[in-house]
Structures are given as C-alpha cells and as structure tokens.
C-alpha positions in Angstrom: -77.3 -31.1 -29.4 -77.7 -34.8 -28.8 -76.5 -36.3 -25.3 -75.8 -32.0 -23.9 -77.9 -31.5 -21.1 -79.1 -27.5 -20.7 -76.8 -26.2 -19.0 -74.3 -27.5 -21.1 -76.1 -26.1 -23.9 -76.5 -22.9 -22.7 -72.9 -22.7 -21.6 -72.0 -24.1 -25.4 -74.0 -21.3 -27.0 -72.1 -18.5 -24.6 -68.9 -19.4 -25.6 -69.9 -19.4 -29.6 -71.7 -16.1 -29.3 -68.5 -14.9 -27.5 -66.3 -16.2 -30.5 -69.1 -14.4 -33.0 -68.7 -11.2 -31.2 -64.6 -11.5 -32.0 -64.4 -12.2 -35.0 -66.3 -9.2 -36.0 -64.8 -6.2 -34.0 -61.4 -4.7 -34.6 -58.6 -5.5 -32.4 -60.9 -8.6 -31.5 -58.0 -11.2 -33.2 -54.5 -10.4 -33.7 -51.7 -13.0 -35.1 -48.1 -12.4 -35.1 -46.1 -14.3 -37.5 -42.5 -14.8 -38.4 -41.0 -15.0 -41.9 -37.5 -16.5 -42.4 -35.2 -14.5 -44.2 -32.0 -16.0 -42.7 -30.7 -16.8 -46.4 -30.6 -13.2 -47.0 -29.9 -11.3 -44.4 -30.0 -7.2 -44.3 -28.2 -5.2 -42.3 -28.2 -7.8 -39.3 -32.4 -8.6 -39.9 -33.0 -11.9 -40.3 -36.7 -12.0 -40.0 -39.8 -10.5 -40.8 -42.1 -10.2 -38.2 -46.0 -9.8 -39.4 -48.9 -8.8 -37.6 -52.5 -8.7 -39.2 -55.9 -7.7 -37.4 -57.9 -10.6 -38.2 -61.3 -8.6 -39.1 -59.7 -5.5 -41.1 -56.8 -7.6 -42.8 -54.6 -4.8 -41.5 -50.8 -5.5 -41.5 -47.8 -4.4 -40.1 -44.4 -5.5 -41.3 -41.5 -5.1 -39.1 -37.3 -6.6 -39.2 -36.3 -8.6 -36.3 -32.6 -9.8 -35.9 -33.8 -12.9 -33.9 -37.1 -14.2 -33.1 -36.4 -14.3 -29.5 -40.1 -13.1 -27.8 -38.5 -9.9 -26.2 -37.9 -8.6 -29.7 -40.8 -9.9 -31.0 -43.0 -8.3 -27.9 -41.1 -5.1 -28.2 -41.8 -4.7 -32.0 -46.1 -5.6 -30.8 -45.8 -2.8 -27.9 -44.7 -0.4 -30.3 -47.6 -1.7 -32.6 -49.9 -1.9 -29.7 -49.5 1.8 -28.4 -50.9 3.1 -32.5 -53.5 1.3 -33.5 -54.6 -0.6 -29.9 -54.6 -4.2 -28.5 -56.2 -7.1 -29.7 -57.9 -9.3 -27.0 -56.3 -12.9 -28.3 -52.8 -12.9 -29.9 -52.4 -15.9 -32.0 -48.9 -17.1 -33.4 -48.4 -20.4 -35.7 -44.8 -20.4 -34.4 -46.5 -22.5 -31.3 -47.9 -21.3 -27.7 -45.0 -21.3 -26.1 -43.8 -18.5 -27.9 -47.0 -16.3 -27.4 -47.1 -16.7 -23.7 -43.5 -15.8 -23.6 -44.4 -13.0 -25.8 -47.8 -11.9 -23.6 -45.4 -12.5 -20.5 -43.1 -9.7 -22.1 -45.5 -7.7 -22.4 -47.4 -7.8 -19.5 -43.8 -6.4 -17.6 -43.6 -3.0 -19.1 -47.6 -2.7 -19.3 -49.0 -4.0 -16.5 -52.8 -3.1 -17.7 -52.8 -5.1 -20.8 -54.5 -8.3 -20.2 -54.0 -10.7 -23.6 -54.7 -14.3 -24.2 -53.4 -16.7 -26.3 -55.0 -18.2 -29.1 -54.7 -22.0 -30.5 -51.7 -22.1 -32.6 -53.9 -24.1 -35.1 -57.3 -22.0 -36.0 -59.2 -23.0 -39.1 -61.0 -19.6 -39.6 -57.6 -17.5 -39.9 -55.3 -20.0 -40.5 -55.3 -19.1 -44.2 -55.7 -15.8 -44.4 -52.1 -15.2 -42.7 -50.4 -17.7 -44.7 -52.1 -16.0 -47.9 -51.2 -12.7 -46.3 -47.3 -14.0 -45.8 -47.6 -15.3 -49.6 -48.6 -11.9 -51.1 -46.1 -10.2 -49.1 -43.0 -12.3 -49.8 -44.2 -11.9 -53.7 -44.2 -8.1 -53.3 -41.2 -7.7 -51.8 -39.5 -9.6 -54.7 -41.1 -7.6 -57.0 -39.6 -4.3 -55.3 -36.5 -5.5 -54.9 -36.2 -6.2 -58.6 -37.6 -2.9 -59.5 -35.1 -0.6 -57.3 -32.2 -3.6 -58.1 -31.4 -3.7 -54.3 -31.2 -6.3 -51.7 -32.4 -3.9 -48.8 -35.8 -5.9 -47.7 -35.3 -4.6 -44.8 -36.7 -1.0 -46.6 -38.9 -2.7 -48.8 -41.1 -4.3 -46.4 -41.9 -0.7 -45.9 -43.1 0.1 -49.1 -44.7 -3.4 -49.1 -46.4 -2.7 -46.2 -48.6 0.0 -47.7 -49.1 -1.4 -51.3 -50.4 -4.3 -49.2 -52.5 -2.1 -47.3 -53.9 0.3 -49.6 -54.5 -2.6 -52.0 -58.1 -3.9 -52.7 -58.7 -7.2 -50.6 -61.7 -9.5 -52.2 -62.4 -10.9 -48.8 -63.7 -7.9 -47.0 -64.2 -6.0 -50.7 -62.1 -3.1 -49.8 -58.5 -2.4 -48.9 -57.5 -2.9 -45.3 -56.7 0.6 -45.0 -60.3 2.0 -45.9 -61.2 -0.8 -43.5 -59.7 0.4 -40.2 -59.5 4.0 -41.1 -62.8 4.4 -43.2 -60.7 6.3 -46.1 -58.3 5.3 -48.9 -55.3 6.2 -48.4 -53.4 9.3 -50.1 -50.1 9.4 -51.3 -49.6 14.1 -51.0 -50.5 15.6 -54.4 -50.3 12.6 -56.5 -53.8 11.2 -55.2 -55.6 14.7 -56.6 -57.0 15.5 -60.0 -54.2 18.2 -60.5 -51.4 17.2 -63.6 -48.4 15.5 -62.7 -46.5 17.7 -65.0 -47.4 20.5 -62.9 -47.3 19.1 -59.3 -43.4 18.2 -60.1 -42.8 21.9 -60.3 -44.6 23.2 -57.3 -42.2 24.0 -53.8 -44.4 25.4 -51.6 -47.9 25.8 -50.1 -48.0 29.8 -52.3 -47.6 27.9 -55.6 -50.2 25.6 -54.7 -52.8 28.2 -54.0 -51.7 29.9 -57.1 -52.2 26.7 -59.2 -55.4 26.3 -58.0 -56.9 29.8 -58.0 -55.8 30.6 -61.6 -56.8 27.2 -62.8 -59.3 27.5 -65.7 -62.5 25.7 -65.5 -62.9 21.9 -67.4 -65.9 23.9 -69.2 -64.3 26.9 -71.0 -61.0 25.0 -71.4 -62.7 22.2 -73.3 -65.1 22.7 -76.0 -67.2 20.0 -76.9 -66.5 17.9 -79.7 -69.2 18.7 -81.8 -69.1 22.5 -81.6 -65.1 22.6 -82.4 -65.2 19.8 -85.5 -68.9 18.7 -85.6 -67.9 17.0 -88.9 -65.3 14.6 -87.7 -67.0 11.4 -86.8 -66.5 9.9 -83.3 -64.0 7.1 -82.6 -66.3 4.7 -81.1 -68.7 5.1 -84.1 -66.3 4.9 -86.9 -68.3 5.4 -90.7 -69.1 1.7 -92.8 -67.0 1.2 -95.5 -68.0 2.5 -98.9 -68.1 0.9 -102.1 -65.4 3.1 -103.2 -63.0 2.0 -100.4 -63.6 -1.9 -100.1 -60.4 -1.4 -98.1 -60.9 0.2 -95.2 -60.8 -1.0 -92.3 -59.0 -3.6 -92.9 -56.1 -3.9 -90.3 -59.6 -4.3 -87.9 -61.6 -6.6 -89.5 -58.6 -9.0 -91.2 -59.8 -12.0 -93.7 -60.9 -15.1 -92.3 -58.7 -17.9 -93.4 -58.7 -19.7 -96.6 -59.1 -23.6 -97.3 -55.6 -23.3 -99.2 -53.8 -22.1 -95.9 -55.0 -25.5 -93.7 -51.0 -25.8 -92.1 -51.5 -22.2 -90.4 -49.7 -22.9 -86.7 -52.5 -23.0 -84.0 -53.0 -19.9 -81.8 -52.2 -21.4 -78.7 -48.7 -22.5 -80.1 -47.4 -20.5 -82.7 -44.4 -21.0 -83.8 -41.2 -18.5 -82.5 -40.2 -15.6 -85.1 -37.6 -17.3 -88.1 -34.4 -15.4 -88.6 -36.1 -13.9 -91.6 -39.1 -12.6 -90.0 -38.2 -12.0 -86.3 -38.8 -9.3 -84.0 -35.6 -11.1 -81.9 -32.4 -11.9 -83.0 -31.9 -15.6 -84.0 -28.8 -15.5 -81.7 -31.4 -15.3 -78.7 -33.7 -17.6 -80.2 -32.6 -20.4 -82.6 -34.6 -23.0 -84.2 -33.5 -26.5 -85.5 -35.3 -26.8 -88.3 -34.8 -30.8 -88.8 -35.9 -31.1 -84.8 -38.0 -28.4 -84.5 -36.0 -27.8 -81.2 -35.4 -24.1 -79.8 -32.2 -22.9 -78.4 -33.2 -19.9 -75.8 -30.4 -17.5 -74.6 -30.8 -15.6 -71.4 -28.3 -12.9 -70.2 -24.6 -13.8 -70.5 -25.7 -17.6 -71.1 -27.7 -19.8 -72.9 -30.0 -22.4 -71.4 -28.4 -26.1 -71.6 -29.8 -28.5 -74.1 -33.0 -27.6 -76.3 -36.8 -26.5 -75.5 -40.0 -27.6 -77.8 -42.5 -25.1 -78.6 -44.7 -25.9 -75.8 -42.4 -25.1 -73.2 -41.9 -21.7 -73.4 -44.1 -18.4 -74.9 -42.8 -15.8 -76.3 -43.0 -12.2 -75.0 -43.8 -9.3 -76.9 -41.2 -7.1 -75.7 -37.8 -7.5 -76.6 -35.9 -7.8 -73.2 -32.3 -8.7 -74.4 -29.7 -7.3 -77.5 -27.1 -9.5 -79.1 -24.7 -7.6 -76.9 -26.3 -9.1 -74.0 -25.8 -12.6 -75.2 -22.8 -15.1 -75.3 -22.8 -18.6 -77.0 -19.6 -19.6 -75.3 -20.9 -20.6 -72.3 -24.4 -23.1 -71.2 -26.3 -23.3 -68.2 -28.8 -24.8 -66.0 -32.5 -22.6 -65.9 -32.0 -23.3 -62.1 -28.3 -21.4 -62.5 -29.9 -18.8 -64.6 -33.0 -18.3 -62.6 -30.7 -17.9 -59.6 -28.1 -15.9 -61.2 -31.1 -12.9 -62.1 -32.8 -12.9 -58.8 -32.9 -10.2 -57.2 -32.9 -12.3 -53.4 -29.8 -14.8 -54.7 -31.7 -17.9 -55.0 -34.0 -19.9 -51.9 -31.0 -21.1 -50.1 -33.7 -22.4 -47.4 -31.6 -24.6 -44.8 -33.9 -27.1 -42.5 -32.7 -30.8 -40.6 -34.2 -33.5 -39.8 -33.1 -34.0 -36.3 -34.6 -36.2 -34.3 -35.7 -34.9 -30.8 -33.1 -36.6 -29.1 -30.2 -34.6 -30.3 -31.9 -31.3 -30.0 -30.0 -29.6 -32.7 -26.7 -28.8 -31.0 -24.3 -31.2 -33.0 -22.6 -30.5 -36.1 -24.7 -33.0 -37.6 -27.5 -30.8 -37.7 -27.9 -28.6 -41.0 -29.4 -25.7 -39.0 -26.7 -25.5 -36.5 -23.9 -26.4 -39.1 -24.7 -23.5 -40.8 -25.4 -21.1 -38.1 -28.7 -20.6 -38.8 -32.2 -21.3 -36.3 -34.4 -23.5 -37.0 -37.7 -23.0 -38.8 -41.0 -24.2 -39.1 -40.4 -27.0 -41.4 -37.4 -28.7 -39.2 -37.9 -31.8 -37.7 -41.4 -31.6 -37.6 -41.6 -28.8 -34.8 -39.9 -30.7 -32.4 -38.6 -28.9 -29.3 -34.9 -28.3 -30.0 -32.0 -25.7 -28.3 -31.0 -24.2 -31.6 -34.4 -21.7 -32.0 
C-alpha cells in the first residue's frame, strides 16, 4: 500500500489475517442486542435480549425486565456456559454498555477474557438487524396464531423456528450449522403416520409399531399390476373425436374478439352481489363511481377504496354476522383493533443533551418508559 513502509505492512496484513481467521470459526463473533418491547410488556419483560454467533447465524432469545448490563451479562453467562464464549462481544446499544457487560462478567468468571467489538461493524451489522426483523415478524405471527399476548413464551418457540429454519446466507439452517444435524422435533420428524404416533404412550407400543409394520413393498402393489388399464395421471389420454369436450375445465377457450371489455388480470373487478363468493354486505360496489365499500370485523373502513387498492382473497374470512354498518372507522383503528400486539405504541423524545431526560418534558420519562435507540440521537441521558 502506497506511503506504508514494511513493517507497517506486515503489521497491517497481521491484523487482517487475524480478522479472517474470526470471522470463520464459531464462537469467533458474538453480538448481543436488545429489542424494545416496553409498549407491550409481559409478565414484567420488557425486552428481548438477542444473541447471534456471527459465523453459524445461531440465536438465542431471552426476556429481560430492564436492560441494565447485570441482567443482560447474567442472561450471556447462562448462554456462555452451553454453547461457549465468543472472543469479541459486539452490542449496537454502544460500548459502554459492552464493557459494563464484559466487566459483569469477568466478576463471577474470572477466566473469561472478552473484548469489545466496534459498536458500528459493516460485515455484521446487517445480519443482526435482519436477524431482529425476522424475529419480531415471527413472533407476531405466533402470537396471532395461539391469540395470546405472552411473547415472553413465544420467543421460545421463535427461537427454534428461527433456528431450524433454512438461512440463504450460509445455505443451511443455523442449527445444522453449529450442531452438524437438523433438528428433530420426537416422533413427528420420522416416516411413521401421524395418525398412529398420536396413539402411542410408551416406548412398548413403539417397538410394537415398528416390528409388526408391513413392508412399503407387499403393502403397495404397483400401479400397473393392480389396474394396468387405468392410465396415469400425469399422462392423461388426448381427446377423441367422440368427446371434443374433454378436458375442458384444463385447457379453457382463448378469448373471442366479441368479448374485448373482459377486466384485465391484474385487476379484476370484486365479485357483484349476483355472482359473489362474499356477501355484498362485506363488499359493496358503487356502480356509478366504481368505488368499493370494504367491511372488516365489527366495522367498516371509512370512506371508499378503487379497485387498485385492495385484492381480493380467496378465502372467505368474515360472515354477515361478523359485520356491522352502524359504525366506520379508520384502517389505522382497524389494523390496531385486530393485532395481536395492540398496535406500535413506540414512545421516543427528542431531548436535547442538556436536559438529560429527567423532566416531564421528556416523552420517555413522561411515560415511564427508557429510552431507545432512536431518542435524541443516542445522546447520553439518565433515563436508560
């Protein structure tokens, strides 16, 4: 490199063989984040603390009621002690929170020797934030599914759907990656019938189901030999002169000239009250406007919706019962009203550094919630 004398070359190309080498061991690169859950807190949790191996994309979720570093460090021993301790601990909450964390830790193991990493670091920078992204949309998705508010449960479950899940940047699922095997889930993961595995109690019944279990080979005759005149599926006969019709419902007639005003495919327009496979009360059209009305449980959506704003969903998700006309609403009211986490309700100030965020005038401290990431800049302040 221009104007580096040799030693400083040599000492430059140390230091990025030594970054090389940790980037591609495990337990190399570890970073520690901390998601803010303070809108909807759970059983006294207010925070997710997340910890991914940087090579393996390995995760572990864990609730924190504050993210003071003595929880935070107690939460990585217990991490540390399973699977091992990275050499570098990063944390995009800032270094002064690492070293307080590394300082915590160095007081009940006196052996472990960490360092900090830059707060800032282009090569895992994103995959934490992507890792925090697919996380926070799994554990919506959970909570919608078992109609509960208990994230601080569900980031269990998350935890191993995440981990068990295949990841495109090391083309295979972090758990394959630090264990060398996909993960099982018991019986369900074998080629045994779930119909049968729901009935079995103990480890006799097991040996019994698979000792008297007939072979694929005798159990299943080929094709050919039981009906060897049926013809297969996936080479279905031509059609015959006799039957111009078949397979019609297939192959369907292209259109005619005649039929120029057929509606486009990427907008077609919403089932009439004549032909619908929804009731017009949850979907109305003006005819004279050619403006939609859309209901959505209890409510309808206030004012009206063109074609191109919406698309229409195969199944039918709501029955007349479901729907009122009395009463309109805003798609932010109704979007909050269904969700499953009560809306954002994300709180951050502005404060300048001066006032340190111990006034009423600040949002955070107003509200009796810490500030985040995305108050006043990161900017030291007494309310964290």
């Amino acid at each position: 490199m221009r104007g580096m004398s040799e030693k400083e070359k040599e000492t430059h190309d140390k230091r990025c063989s030594c970054a090389s080498n940790h980037q591609q061991e495990f337990a190399s690169r570890g970073q520690v984040d901390l998601v803010d859950m303070q809108s909807m807190p759970s059983n006294g949790y207010k925070w997710i603390m997340v910890y991914q191996d940087h090579l393996t994309k390995f995760c572990v979720l864990r609730p924190i009621r504050s993210k003071r570093a003595v929880e935070v460090a107690a939460q990585l021993l217990d991490i540390f002690l399973v699977i091992g301790a990275p050499a570098i601990l990063q944390s995009d909450n800032g270094t002064e929170l690492t070293a307080n964390i590394i300082s915590e830790l160095k007081d009940v193991w006196p052996t472990l020797v960490l360092v900090h990493g830059k707060p800032r670091h282009p090569q895992s920078q994103g995959s934490v934030e992507r890792a925090n992204g697919d996380i926070k949309d799994m554990l919506v998705a959970w909570l919608a599914d078992n109609h509960t508010q208990d994230w601080a449960t569900g980031i269990k479950f998350v935890q191993f759907y995440k981990n068990s899940s295949h990841h495109s940047g090391i083309k295979r699922s972090p758990y394959s990656a630090l264990f060398g095997s996909e993960a099982s889930v018991g019986l369900t993961t074998s080629s045994l019938p779930f119909e049968v595995l729901k009935n079995l109690e103990t480890e006799e019944d097991l040996l019994a189901l698979v000792l008297h279990q007939p072979s694929s080979e005798s159990s299943d005759p080929s094709p050919t030999e039981s009906n060897p005149q049926t013809p297969s599926e996936s080479n279905p006969p031509a059609p015959s002169e006799s039957n111009p019709q078949a397979h019609s419902e297939s192959n369907p007639p292209a259109p005619s000239e005649s039929n120029s005003q057929a509606p486009s495919e990427s907008n077609p327009p919403a089932p009439s009250e004549s032909n619908s496979q929804a009731p017009s009360e949850i979907l109305h059209r003006d005819v004279e406007t050619d403006i939609y009305t859309i209901a959505v449980k209890a409510d309808i959506l206030h004012g009206g919706y063109s074609r191109n704003q919406f698309d229409l969903c195969p199944q039918r998700l709501l029955t007349e019962e479901d729907v009122s006309l009395d009463k309109a609403v805003s798609l932010r009211s109704a979007v909050i009203e269904q969700s499953a986490s009560g809306g954002q309700g994300l709180v951050k100030c502005s404060c300048a550094g001066s006032t340190k965020c111990k006034t009423n005038r600040c949002k955070c401290y107003k509200a009796k919630v810490l500030c985040n990431s995305r108050c006043h800049s990161s900017q030291s302040c007494t309310n964290k």
